[in-house]
DOPAKOL-100948 format. One record per residue (C-alpha): residue number from 1; residue in one letter; x, y, z negated. Coordinates in Angstrom, 2 decimals, m for minus. Layout:
- pos, code, px, py, pz
- NUM, A, X, Y, Z;
...
***
This chain:
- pos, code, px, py, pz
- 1, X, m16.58, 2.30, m23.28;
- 2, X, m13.11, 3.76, m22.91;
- 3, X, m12.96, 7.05, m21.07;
- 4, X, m9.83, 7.65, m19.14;
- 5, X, m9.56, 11.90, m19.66;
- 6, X, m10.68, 13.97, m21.79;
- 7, X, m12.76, 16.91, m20.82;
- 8, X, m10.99, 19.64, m18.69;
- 9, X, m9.89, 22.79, m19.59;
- 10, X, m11.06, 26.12, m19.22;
- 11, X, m9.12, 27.85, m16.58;
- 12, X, m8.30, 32.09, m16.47;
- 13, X, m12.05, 33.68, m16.17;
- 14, X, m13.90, 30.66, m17.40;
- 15, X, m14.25, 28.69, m14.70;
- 16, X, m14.18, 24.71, m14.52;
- 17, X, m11.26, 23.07, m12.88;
- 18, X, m12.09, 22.05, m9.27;
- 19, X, m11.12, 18.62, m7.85;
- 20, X, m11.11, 17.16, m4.55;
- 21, X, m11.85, 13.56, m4.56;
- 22, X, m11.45, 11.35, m1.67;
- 23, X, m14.54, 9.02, m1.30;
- 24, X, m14.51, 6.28, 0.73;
- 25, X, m17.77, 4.88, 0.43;
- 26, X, m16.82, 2.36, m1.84;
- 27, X, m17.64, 1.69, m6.04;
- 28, X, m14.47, 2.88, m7.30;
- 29, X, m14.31, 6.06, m4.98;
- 30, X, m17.90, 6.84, m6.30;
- 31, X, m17.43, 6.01, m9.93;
- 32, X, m14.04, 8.40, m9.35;
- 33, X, m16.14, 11.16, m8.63;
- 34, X, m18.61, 10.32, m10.77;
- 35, X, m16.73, 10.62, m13.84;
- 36, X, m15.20, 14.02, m12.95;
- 37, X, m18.87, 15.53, m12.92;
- 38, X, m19.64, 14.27, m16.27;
- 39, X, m16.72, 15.05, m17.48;
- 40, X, m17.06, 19.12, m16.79;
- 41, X, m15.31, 19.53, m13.17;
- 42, X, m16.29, 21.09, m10.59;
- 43, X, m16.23, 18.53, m8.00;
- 44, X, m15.92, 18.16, m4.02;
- 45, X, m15.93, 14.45, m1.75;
- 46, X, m14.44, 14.03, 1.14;
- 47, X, m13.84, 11.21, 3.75;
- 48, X, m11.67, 10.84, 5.66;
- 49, X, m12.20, 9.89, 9.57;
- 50, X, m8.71, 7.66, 10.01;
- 51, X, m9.09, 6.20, 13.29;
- 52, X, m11.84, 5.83, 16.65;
- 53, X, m14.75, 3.61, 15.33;
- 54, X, m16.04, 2.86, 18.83;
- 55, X, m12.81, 1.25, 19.86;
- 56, X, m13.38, m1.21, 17.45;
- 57, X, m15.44, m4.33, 16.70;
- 58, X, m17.66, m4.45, 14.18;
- 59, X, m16.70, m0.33, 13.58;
- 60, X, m19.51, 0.02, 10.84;
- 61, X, m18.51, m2.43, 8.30;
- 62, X, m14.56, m1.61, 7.24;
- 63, X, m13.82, 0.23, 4.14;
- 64, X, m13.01, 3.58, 6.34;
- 65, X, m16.18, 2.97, 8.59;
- 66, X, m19.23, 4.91, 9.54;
- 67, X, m20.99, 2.96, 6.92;
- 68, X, m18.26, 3.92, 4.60;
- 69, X, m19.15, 7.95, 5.14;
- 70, X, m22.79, 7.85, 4.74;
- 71, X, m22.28, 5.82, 1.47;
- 72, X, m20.10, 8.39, 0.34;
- 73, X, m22.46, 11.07, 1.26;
- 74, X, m25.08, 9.54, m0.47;
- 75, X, m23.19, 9.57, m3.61;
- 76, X, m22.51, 13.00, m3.27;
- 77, X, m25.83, 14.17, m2.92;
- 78, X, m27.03, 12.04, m5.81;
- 79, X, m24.05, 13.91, m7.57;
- 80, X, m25.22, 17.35, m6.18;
- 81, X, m21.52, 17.93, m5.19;
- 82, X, m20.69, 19.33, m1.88;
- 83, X, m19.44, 16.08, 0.76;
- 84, X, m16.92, 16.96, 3.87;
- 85, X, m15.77, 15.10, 6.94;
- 86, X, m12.10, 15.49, 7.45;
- 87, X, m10.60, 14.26, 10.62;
- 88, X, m7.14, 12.69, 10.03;
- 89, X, m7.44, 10.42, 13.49;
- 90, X, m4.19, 12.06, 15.12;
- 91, X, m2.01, 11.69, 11.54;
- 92, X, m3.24, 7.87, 10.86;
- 93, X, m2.75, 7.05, 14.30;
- 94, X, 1.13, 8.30, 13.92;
- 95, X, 1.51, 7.48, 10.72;
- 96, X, 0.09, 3.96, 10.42;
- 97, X, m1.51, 2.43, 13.32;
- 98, X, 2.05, 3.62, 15.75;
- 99, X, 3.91, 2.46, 12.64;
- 100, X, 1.99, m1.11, 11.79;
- 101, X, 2.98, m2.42, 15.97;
- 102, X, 6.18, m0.94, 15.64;
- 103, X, 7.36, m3.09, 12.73;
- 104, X, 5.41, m6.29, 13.83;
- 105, X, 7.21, m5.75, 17.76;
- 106, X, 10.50, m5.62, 15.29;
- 107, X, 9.88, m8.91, 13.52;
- 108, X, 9.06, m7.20, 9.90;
- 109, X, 5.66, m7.29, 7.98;
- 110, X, 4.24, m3.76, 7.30;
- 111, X, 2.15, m2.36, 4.50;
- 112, X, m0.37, m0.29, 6.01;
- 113, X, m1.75, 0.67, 2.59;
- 114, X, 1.10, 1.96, 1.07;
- 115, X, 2.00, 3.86, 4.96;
- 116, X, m1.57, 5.56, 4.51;
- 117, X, m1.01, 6.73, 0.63;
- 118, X, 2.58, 7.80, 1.60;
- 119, X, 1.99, 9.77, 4.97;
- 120, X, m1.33, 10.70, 5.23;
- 121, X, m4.12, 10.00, 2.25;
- 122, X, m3.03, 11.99, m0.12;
- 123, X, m0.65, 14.61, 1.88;
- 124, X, m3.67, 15.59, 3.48;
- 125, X, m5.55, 15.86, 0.62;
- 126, X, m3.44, 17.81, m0.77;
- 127, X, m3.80, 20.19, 2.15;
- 128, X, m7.32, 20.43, 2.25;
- 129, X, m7.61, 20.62, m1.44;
- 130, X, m5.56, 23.88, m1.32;
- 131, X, m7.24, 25.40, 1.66;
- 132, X, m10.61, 24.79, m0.77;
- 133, X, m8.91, 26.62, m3.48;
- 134, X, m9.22, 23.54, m5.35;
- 135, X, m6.57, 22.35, m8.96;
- 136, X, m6.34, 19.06, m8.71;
- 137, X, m7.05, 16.09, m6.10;
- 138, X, m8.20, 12.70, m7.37;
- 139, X, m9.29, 8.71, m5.95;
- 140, X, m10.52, 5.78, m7.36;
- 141, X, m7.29, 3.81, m7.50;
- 142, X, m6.24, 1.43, m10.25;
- 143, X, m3.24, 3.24, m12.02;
- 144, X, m2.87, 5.59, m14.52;
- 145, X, m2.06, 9.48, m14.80;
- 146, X, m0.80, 10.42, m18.55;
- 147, X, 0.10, 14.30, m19.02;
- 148, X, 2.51, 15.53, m21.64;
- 149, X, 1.67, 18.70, m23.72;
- 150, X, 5.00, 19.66, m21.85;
- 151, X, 3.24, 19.60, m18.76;
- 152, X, 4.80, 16.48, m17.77;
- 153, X, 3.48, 13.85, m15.63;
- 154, X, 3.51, 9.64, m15.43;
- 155, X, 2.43, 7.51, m13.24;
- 156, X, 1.45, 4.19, m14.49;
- 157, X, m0.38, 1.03, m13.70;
- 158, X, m3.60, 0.25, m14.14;
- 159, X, m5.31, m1.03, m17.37;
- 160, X, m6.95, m4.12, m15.72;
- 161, X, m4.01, m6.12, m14.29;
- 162, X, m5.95, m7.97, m11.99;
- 163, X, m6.51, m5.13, m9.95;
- 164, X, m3.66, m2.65, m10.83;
- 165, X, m2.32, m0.40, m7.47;
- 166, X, 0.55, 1.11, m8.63;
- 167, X, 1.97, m0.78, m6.29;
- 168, X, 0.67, 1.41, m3.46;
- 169, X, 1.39, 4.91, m4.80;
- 170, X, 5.44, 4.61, m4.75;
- 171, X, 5.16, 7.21, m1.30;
- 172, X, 3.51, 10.18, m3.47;
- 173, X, 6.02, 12.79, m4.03;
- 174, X, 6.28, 14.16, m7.60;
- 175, X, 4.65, 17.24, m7.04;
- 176, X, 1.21, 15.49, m5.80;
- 177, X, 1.24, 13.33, m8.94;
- 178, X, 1.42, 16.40, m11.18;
- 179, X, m2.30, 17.53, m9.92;
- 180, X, m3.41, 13.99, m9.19;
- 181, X, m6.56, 12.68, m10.99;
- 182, X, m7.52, 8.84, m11.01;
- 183, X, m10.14, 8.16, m12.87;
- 184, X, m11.23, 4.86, m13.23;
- 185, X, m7.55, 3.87, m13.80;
- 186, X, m8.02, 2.71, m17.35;
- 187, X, m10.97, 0.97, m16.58;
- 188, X, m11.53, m2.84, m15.59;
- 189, X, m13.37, m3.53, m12.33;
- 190, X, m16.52, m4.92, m14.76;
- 191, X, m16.45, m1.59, m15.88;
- 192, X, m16.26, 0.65, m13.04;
- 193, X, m19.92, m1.72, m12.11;
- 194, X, m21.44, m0.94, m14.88;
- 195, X, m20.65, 2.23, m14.84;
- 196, X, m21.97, 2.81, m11.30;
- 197, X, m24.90, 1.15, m12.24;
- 198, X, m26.05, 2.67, m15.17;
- 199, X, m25.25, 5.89, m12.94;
- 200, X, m27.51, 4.51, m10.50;
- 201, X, m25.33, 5.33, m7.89;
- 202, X, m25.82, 3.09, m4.45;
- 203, X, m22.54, 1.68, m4.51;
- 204, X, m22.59, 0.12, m7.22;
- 205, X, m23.01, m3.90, m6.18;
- 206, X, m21.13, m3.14, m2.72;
- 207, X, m18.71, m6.05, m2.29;
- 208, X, m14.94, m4.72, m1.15;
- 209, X, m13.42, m4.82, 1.86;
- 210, X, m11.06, m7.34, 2.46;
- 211, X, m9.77, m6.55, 5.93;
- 212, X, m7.00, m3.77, 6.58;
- 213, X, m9.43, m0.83, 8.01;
- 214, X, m8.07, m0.49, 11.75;
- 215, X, m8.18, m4.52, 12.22;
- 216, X, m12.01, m5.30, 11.05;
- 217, X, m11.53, m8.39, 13.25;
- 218, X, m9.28, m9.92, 10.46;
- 219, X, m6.62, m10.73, 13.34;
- 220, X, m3.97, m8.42, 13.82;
- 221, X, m2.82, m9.38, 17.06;
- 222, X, m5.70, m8.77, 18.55;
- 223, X, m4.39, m5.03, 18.20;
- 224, X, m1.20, m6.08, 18.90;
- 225, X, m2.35, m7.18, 22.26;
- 226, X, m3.75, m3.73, 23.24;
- 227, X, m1.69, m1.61, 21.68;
- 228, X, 2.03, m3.34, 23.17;
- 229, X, 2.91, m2.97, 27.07;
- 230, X, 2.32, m6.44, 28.60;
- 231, X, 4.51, m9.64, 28.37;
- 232, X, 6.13, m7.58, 25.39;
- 233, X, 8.55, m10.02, 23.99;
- 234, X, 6.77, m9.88, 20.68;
- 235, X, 3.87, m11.68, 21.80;
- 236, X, 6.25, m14.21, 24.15;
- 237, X, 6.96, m17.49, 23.45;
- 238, X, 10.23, m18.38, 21.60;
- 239, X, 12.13, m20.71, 20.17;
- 240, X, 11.31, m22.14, 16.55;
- 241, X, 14.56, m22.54, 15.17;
- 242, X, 16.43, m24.47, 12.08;
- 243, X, 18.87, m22.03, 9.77;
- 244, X, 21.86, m23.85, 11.43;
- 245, X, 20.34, m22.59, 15.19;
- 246, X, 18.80, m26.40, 15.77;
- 247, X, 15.88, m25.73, 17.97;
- 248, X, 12.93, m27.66, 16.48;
- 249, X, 9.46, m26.27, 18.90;
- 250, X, 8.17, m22.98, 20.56;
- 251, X, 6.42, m20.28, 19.48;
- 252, X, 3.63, m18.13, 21.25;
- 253, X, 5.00, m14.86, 19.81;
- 254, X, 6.77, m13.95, 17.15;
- 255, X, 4.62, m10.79, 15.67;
- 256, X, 2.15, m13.84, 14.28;
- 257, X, 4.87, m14.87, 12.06;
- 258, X, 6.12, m13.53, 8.56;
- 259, X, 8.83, m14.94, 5.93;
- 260, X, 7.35, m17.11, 3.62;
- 261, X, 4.78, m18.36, 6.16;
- 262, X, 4.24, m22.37, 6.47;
- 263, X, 1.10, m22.71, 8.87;
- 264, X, 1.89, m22.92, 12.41;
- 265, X, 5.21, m24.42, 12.51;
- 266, X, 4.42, m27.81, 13.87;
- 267, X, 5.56, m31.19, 12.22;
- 268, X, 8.30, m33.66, 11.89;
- 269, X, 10.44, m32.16, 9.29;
- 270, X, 10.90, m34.27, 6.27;
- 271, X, 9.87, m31.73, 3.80;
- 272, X, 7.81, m28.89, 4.06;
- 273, X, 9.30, m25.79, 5.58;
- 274, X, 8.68, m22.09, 5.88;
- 275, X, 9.76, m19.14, 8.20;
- 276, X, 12.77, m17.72, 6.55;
- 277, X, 13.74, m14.90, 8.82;
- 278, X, 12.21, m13.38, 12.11;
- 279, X, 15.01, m12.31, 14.65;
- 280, X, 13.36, m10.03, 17.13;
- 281, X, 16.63, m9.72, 19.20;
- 282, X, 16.57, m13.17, 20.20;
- 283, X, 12.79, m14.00, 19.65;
- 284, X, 13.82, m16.76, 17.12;
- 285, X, 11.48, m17.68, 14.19;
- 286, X, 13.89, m19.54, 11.69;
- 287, X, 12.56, m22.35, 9.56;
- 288, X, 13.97, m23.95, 6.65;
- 289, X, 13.15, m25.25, 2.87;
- 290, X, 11.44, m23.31, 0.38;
- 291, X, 14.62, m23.20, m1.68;
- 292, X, 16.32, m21.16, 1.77;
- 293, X, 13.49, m18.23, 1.29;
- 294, X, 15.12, m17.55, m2.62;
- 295, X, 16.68, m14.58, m2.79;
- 296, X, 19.46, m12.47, m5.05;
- 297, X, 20.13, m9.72, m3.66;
- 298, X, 17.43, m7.27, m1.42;
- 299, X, 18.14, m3.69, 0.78;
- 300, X, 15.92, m0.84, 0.58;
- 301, X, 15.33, 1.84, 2.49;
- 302, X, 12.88, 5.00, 3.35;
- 303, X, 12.93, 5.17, m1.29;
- 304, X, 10.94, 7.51, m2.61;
- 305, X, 11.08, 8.44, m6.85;
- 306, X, 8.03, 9.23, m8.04;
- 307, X, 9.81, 10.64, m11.28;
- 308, X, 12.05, 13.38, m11.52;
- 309, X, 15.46, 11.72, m12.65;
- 310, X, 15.54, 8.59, m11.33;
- 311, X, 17.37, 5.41, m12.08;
- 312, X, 21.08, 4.96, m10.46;
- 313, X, 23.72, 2.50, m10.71;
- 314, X, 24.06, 0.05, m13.66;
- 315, X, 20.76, 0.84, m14.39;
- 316, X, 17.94, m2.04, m15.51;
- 317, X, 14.54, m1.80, m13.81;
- 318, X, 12.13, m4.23, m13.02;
- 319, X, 11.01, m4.68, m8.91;
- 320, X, 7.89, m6.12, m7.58;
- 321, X, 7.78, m7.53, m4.36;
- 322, X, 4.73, m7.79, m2.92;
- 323, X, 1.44, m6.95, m3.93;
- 324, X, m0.20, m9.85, m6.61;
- 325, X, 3.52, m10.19, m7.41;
- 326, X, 5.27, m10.63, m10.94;
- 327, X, 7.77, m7.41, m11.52;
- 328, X, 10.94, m9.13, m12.27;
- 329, X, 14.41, m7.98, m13.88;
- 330, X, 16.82, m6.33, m11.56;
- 331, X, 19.68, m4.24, m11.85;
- 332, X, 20.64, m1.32, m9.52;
- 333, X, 24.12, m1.94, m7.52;
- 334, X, 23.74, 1.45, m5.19;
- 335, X, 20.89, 4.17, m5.35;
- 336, X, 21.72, 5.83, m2.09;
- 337, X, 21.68, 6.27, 0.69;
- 338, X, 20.24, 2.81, 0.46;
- 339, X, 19.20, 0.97, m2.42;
- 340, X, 20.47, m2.03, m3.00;
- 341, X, 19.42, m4.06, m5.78;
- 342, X, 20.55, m7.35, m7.26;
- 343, X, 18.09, m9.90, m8.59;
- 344, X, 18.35, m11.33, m12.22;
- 345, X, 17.28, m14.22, m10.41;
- 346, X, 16.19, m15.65, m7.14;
- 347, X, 13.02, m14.53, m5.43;
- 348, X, 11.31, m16.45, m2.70;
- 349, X, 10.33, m15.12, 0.37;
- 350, X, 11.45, m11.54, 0.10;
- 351, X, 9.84, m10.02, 3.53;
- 352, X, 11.27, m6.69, 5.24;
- 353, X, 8.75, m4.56, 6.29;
- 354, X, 7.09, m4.93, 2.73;
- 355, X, 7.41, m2.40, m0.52;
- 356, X, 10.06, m2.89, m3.00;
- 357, X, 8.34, m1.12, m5.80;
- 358, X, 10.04, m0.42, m9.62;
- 359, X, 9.17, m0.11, m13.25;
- 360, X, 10.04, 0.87, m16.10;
- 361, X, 7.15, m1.21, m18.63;
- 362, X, 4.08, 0.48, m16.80;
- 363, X, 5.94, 3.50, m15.91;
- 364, X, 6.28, 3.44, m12.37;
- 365, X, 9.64, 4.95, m10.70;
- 366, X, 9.77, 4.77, m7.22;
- 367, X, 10.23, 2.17, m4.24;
- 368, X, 11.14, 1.81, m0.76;
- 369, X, 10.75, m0.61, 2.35;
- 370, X, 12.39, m3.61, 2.10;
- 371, X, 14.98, m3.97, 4.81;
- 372, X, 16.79, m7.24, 4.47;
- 373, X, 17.55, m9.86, 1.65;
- 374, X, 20.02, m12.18, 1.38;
- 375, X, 19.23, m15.91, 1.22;
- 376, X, 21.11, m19.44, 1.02;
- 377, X, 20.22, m19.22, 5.02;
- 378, X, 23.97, m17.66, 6.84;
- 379, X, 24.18, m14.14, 7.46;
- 380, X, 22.08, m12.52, 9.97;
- 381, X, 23.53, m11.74, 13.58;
- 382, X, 25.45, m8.63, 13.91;
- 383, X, 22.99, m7.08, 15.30;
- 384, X, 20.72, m7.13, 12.50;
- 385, X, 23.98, m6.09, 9.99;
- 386, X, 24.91, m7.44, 6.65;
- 387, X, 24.43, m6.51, 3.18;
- 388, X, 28.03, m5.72, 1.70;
***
């Protein structure tokens, strides 16, 4: 079987390179840390506590759950590696939970994955690794780490397409990918099994979590609902409205609508239709064809560059999306303070709040939050501006 890294070095007094892995309870997470040991490193777990189990249903069973933790600190001891606790509630709460209502109460659609790699994942771990004294931090993502004699560093996606997540990591700042470690990168997902299994390690048939951690109901709005004030025009009724302002039914709220979206619309139109923009100003959820979600031209903000010189004007990239998406041709028309980029060709249901992520091949760049795109619908209101 491939192996992803080589064995480490031998660091200034002989000592093995010490890693901090973040475990969270899951196969890859395990096999991550795992492979470190039997590679030569001297290796620590952690999980991290993200938000208040008991306020939630079902608390046990998410990815980040109790049951999560004692899996991982099972592993560990089968691993003989030390296992720690962190408690990040205060940080995830902030930085993704206060962040996921905000942009649903504004009408976008949020990645809460990417917000947790960006803003808290691996900035804490990088704070805790260096209060441990430790070289390098590592997960069990899908992408790729490659390391120049130089001392360079690329980020790249993972070997099995099916379940690359370089999409994820476009928040990480340069200097955490330079002592980042991910493991099972160049691996497929049969192999990470087999791996765990012939490890014996008690993750190893544990089926994935599909829900996002904080919602283990699998229904957003029920946090919605708690988290917003009451009668919070989000989750009021509002008009369902055609591209040229015909009003065509009511909504119960618009936070339980996204662009692209076709369920929940009602019937009577004479082909099928899909939301096409969200206007939280007026409460309007705007219908039309599938040919009014395409897309040329998209606005992104919040961009981070993973690499060191990145891409400006005139320059050819390639842009995915949305996660499960197909990177497509683009070319760069303004790098800051926004990036705007324009489309080789049309896109359907390009959704703000989501990650506008870019390539070079495998090589990933950098990416942003998608703010606006512009359709065959008219312009939006003033009040949401307009691209130039």
């Amino acid at each position: 079987m491939k192996q992803p890294e080589a064995a480490p070095p031998v660091l200034p007094g002989g000592r093995r390179p010490r890693i901090l892995v973040a475990m969270s309870g899951g196969v890859d997470s395990s096999v991550a840390a795992a492979l470190l040991v039997e590679r030569g490193y001297e290796v620590i777990g952690v999980t991290m506590k993200t938000f208040c189990y008991e306020d939630t249903v079902d608390h046990g069973k998410t990815c980040c759950g109790l049951d999560g933790i004692r899996d991982a600190r099972r592993v560990a001891d089968g691993l003989g590696i030390p296992h720690y606790v962190f408690d990040v509630e205060e940080a995830f709460t902030r930085d993704v939970i206060d962040d996921f209502v905000s942009e649903y109460a504004q009408g976008r659609t949020p990645n809460p994955c990417v917000r947790c790699n960006s803003n808290t994942k691996f900035r804490d771990l990088i704070a805790r690794g260096k209060a441990l004294d430790c070289d390098g931090i590592a997960s069990g993502h899908y992408a790729r780490v490659e390391r120049s004699e130089e001392g360079g560093t690329t980020l790249l996606r993972g070997r099995d397409q099916e379940k690359d997540q370089a999409y994820f990591l476009w928040g990480l700042p340069p200097d955490v990918v330079e002592v980042l470690h991910l493991p099972v990168g160049d691996l497929t997902k049969e192999e990470v099994r087999e791996q765990a299994s012939a490890l014996g390690l008690v993750t190893a048939d544990k089926p994935e979590s599909q829900e996002i951690c904080f919602v283990p109901t699998g229904d957003y709005r029920d946090l919605l609902t708690r988290r917003l004030e009451t009668r919070h025009p989000a989750l009021e009724p509002g008009p369902i409205v055609t591209s040229d302002g015909t009003v065509v039914g009511e909504h119960d709220g618009y936070a339980g609508f996204t662009v692209g979206q076709r369920k929940g619309l009602g019937g009577g139109f004479s082909e099928p239709h899909f939301v096409i923009e969200v206007r939280s100003a007026t409460r309007e959820v705007v219908v039309g064809t599938k040919d009014e979600l395409d897309a040329s031209r998209v606005e992104v903000g919040e961009v981070n560059w993973v690499v060191g010189s990145p891409p400006g004007p005139g320059d050819e990239v390639l842009v995915q999306i949305r996660h499960r998406a197909r990177a497509v041709p683009a070319s760069i028309q303004q790098a800051s303070p926004l990036l705007r980029l324009s489309l080789h060709s049309p896109q359907s249901a390009v959704t703000p709040g989501q990650s506008a992520v870019l390539f070079s091949g495998d090589q990933l760049l950098g990416g942003g939050r998608i703010i606006r795109a512009d359709t065959r619908a008219p312009a939006p209101s003033p009040a949401l501006g307009t691209m130039q």
